[in-house]
Structures are given as C-alpha cells and as structure tokens.
N, C-alpha and C positions, 0 to 999 in steps of 0.2 A: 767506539762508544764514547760520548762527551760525556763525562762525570766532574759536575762541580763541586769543591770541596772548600771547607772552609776549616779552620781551626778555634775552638773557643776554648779560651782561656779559664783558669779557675774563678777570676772575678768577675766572668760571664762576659766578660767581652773578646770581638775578635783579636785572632792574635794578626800583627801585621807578615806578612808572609814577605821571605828575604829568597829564596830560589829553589827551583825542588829538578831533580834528577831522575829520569826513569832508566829503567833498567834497560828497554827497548835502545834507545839511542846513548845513554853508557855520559853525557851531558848536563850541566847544569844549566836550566833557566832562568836567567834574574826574574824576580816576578815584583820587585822594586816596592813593596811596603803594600801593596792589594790582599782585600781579605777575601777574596774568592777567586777559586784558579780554577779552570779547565783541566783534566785528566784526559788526554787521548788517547782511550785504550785501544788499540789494534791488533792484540795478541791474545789466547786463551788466557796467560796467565803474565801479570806484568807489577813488577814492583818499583813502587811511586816513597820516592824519599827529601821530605822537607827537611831542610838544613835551619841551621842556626835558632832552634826551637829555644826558650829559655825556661819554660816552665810546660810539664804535663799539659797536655789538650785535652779534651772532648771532640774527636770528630763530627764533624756535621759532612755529611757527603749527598750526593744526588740532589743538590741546592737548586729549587726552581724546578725540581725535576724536569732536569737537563735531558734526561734519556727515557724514551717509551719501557722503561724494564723493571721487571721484580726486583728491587733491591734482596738480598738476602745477608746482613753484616750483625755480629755478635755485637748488643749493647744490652747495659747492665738496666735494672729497674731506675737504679739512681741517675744514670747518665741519662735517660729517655727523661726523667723528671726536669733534670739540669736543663737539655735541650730545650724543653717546653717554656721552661722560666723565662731562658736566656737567649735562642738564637733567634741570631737577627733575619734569618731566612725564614718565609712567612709557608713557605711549603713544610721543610722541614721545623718548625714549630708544629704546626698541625700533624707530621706526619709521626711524630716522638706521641703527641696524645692518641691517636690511632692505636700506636703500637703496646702503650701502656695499657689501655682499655682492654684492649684485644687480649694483652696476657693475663691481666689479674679474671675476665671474665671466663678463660680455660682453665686459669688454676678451680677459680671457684665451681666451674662447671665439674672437674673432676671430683671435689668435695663434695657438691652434692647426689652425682651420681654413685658416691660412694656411702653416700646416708649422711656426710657427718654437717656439722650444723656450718653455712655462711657466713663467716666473716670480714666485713668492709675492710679493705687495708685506708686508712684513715690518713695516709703522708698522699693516697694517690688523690680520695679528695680537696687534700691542702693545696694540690702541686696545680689543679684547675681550678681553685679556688683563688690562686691568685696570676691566674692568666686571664681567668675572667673579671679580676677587679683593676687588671695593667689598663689604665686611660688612655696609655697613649698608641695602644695598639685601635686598629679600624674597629667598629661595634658589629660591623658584619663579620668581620673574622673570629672574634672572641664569640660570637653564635655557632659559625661553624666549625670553630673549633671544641664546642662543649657538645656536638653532635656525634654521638656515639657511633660505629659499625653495624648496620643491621643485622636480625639476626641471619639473614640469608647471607650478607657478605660473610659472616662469621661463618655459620655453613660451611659454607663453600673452601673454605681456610684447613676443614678435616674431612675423613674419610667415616662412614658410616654415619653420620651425624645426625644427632637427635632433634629437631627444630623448637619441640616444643622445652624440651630442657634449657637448651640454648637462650630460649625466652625466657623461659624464668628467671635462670640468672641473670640474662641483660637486665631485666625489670628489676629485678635487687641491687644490683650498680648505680642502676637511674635514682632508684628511691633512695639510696643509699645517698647518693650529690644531693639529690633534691633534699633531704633533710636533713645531712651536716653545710649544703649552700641556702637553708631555707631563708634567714632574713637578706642574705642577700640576691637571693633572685628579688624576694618583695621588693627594694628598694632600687633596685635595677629596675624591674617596672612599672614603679610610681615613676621614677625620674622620666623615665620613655614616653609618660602615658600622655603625651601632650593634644587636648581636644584640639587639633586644628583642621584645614583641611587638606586632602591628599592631597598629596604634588610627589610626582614620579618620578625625583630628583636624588641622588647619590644620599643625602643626608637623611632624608626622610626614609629609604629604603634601608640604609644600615640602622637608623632607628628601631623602625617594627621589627629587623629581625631580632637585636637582642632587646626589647621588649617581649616577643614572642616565643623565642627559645627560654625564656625565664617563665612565661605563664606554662610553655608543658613542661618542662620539672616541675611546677610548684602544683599541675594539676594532678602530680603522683602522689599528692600529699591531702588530695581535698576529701578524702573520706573520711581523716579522722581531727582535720585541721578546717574550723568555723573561720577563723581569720582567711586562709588559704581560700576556702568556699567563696565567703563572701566576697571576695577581687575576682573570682574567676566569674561569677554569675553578673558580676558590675562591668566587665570588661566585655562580653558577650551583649550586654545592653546599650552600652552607651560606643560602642566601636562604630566609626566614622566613616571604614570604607570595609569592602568585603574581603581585603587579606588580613584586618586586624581581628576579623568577627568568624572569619570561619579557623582563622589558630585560636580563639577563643571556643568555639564550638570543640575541635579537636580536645583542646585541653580539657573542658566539662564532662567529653564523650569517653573520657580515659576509666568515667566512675558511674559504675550502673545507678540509677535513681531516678527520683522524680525529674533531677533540677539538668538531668540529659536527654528526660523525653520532653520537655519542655521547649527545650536550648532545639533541639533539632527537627521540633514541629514550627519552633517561632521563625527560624531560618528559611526551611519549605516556606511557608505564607509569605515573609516578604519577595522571595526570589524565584519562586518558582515560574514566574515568566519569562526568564531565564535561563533558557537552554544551555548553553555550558557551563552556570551556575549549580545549576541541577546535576552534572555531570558531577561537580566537588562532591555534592549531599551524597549521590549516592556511595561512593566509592569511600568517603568517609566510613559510612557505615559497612561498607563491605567490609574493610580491614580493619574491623574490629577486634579486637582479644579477647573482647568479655565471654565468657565461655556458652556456650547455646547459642551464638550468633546466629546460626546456620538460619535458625528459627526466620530469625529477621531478614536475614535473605530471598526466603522462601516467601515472604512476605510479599515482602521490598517486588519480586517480580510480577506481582497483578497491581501494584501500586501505578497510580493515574502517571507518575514521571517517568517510570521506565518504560521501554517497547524495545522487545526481544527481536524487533525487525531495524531497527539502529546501532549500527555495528558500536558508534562510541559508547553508546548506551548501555551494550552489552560487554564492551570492556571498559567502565567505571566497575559494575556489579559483581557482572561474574567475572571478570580480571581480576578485580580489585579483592576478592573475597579469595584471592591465592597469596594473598601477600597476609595473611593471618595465618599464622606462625600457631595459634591455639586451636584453631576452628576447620583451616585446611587442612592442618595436621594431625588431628584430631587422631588421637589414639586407636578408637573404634572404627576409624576408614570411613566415617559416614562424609567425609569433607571427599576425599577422592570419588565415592559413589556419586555425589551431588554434580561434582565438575564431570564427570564420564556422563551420567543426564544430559546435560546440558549439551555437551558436544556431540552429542546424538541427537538431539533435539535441533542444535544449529545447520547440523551435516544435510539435512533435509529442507534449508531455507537459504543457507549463503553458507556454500561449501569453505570458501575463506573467510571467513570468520570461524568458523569450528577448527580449522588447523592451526589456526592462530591460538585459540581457545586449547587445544590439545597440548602446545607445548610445556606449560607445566606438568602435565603426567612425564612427560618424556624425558623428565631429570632424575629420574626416578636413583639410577645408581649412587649419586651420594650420598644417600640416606639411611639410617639402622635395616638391617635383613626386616624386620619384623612392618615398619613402610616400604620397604624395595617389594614383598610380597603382595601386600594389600594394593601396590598402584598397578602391578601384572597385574592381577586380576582382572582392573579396570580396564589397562592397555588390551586385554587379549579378550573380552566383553565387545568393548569398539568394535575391534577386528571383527568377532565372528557376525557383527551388526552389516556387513560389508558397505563399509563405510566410502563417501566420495575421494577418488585417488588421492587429492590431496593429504587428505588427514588419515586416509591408509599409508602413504607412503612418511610419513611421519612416526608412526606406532608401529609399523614392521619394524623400519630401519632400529629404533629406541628398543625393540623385543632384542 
C-alpha cells in the first residue's frame, strides 16, 4: 500500500525530510531534503521511522490520496485545524476540513439528541474562515473545500442513524459559517459577480464556484437578513448563463416564500424548452427540506414538464425526492409510502426503472429501528404486489 506522508512543522511549513527506516527492511533511505515520501506498506503491521527530525510535527499522511483506502489515524481537533491552515497537500487540506466537520457535527448531534441546547465551536468557523480568505489557494478549491459532508455521507459514517436529526444539525453548522462568514461570503460574491459573458475556461469556472458556494451559505441567512435577500433576488435576475442562475434559484429555494415561488416559476418560463434544463427544476425541487414538500411533489407529477413514462424524468422527481433528508424521512413514513406508490406504479410501465426506483427502500438497515420498521412495511407491501422479478429480486434479497 503506497502511503505518502509529509511532515509539517510548527511554522506550518514542510519539514525537509533527511532518511526514514522501516522496520520491514531493518535500512535507512536517504530521502535528500524532499517533503513527501512514499511509505511501502507490505506487511499487516509495519513501523516507519524518520530520522533527524528537529522539531515536533504534524503528520499529514495519505498525501494525493495515494492509496484507494479508509484512512483510520488519531488527530486531535487542533491539529486537523493546523492541517487545514497549513498543508500544502490540497487533498489532505480538504480532507483535515471533512474530518473537523464531521466531528463537531456528531458531537453536536449527540447534544441535541440529548435535549441540550447547540453550541457553534467558534475556532472551527475561524479555522474555514481563513482557508476561505487564503488567495493563493485555487477559488475552486476553497468552494469545495467549504462544502460540508452530506447528511447521507454522515449517515452512513454510524449505525442506526437518524437522517432527519442528522439534518438539523448539519443545517446549524452551515447557519452557523454562514453567519459568523456572513460579510464575507458578501464580499466574495461582489468580487466574483462580474457581468460578462460565459466562457468555459478554468478561470471563469473557478470563479462561479466560489461565487456560488458563498450565495448558498448566505441563502441560509435570507429569512431574516434584507441585505442577504436582496443579493440573492439580484443575483437570480441578472445571472448570465444557466449555472449562475439555477445556484441562485437553489439558494432562494433554501427559504419558503413569495420570492421562491417567484424565482422558480420565472426559471420554468424561460427554460422550459429545455428538456434537460427541466430535469435541474425538477429535481431541485424534489430535494427540497422545506417541510410538506411531499405536497409539491405530488403536484409536480401532473405538472406539463414531468412524464412518468421518461425514465430521466422519473429520476430528477422521484429520485431526487430521496435525497431529502426532511421529507423522505419523514417521521410519520408518509415519504417511504409515497416512493413504495410509485414503484408499484413504475413496475407495471418499465419494470427497470421501478428497481432502480426501489433501491433506496433497500438501505433500509442503517437507520433508527423506528425507519428500519416503517420501510419493511413498504418492502413487504411491494412484495405481496408480486412485483416484476427484477424489483422482486431486489426487496427479497434487502428482506
């Protein structure tokens, strides 16, 4: 297993590396003043010893992720902050914020599922606040690295896992950046906001993203922020090409009101001649949060853009309406009844698409007993429907 590692020093830089020794071959290697080495692991269990070290490190290890593998290695809150500031490795940068996220979002997940009130840790928004103000890192990188872990990756991360709790907290962290980085997302997307026109060129593309990733933080903010409102309703108006206008639609669509049924009718009319334009609108709204989506859904399916006999059509909607974390998970099962509908509904018109359609029931075991219950019901509903072998053989196997 190739594991590249790097050493940083307290003053955030690398350390120059002088020869390192494995335990495997019992040898030292000059490695002549280079800040990242190869680790050749060949053994279960192998220990790796750099020499002539002058000062404490921060390991950075798995650099470039070198190796297809779960990393699993002890680092403290401080040192994943450290990393984020300071390594020059652009994987392991991102992957120190990952990990930071990920932990303050379980600690706090256990707070709340324990009644007691959320508290932001406030060095985790400084520690992104100034990865995101570093200039001389790429503009697309400092977007994707102020992109959080879904709450399905998070999910997936434990055992019985509650999706919708999961959500809330995520959404406390986001609100949480988005308004201790409130002026400066603003000011990160004035500078970005340049009327020109598209061109699908490296500079323009890192552009819109951190323009974009700063209008949805700042659209967690537009409910009770007039200044925030007004950029996000300006930005949806005067957007140039259709990836600046539909992350401005996202961001509007984050806050139930006039100025989202507006934003999302005015969209439809210009594009609606646009068959895979139409695909974004829909699925936009499929994965909604706002709570009664379902509603909209139901809608959404006698609506002139959908047809339940267009497989992509049918996964913007009803795919897309599984990636709501509020509405598929819905406490009272009515999001699991709805997707069982449907796949009984598809099983009788395009047997593959309804198996396709089935697999989210089918994950059913990561989830609190109390969703593991309500999605059997659904899975074993299917069943007694004697559904097409395909999406039978799908729901037995998952029983």
């Amino acid at each position: 297993i190739p594991i590249a590692v790097g050493l940083v020093g307290p003053d955030g830089k690398d350390i120059p590396l002088t020869s390192v020794t494995g335990s495997k071959s019992g040898q030292a290697e000059a490695l002549n003043g280079k800040t990242t080495h190869v680790l050749k692991m060949s053994e279960w269990s192998e220990t790796f010893t750099f020499t002539d070290v002058a000062v404490e490190p921060t390991p950075s290890v798995l650099r470039d992720f070198s190796a297809p593998v779960k990393l699993v290695i002890e680092q403290s809150d401080d040192a994943l902050k450290f990393l984020l500031a300071n390594d020059s490795d652009a994987f392991n940068k991102w992957e120190a914020g990952q990990r930071l996220a990920t932990r303050l979002i379980f600690k706090l997940l256990a707070d709340y599922q324990q009644g007691k009130e959320m508290q932001m840790d406030d060095s985790v928004t400084e520690a992104f606040s100034k990865l995101f103000a570093d200039d001389s890192l790429d503009k697309e990188f400092r977007a994707f690295a102020l992109t959080l872990p879904s709450t399905e990756e998070l999910a997936d991360k434990i055992d019985k896992a509650n999706p919708v709790d999961i959500h809330t907290v995520r959404s406390f962290v986001l609100k949480s950046l988005a308004a201790g980085m409130r002026d400066q997302f603003l000011e990160t997307y004035k500078k970005s906001d340049i009327k020109t026109d598209y061109k699908p060129d490296r500079e323009g593309k890192s552009r819109r993203a951190i323009r974009n990733i700063s209008l949805s933080y700042l659209g967690k903010l537009a409910e009770t922020d007039a200044e925030v409102k007004s950029v996000l309703n300006a930005s949806f108006k005067e957007a140039t090409n259709m990836t600046d206008q539909i992350a401005a639609l996202a961001a509007i669509g984050a806050t139930a009101g006039e100025d989202r049924e507006k934003a999302i009718e005015a969209f439809y009319t210009q594009w609606k001649e646009e068959p895979l334009v139409m695909l974004k609108w829909l699925g936009l709204q499929a994965g909604s949060n706002l709570p009664g989506n379902l509603d909209v859904i139901r809608k959404l399916l006698d609506h002139e853009a959908f047809d339940i006999k267009n497989p992509n059509k049918v996964y913007s909607l009803i795919g897309g309406f599984t990636s709501s974390a509020v509405n598929y998970h819905a406490g009272d099962g009515s999001g699991y009844a709805f997707l069982a509908d449907m796949v009984l509904k598809l099983d009788k018109m395009n047997p593959q698409v309804a198996a396709r359609m089935v697999g989210p029931l089918s994950k059913y075991k990561k989830y609190d007993e109390k969703r593991q219950e309500m999605i059997k019901a659904q899975l074993n509903r299917i069943l007694e429907a004697k559904p097409c072998d395909n999406v039978y053989e799908i729901v037995f196997k998952s029983l």
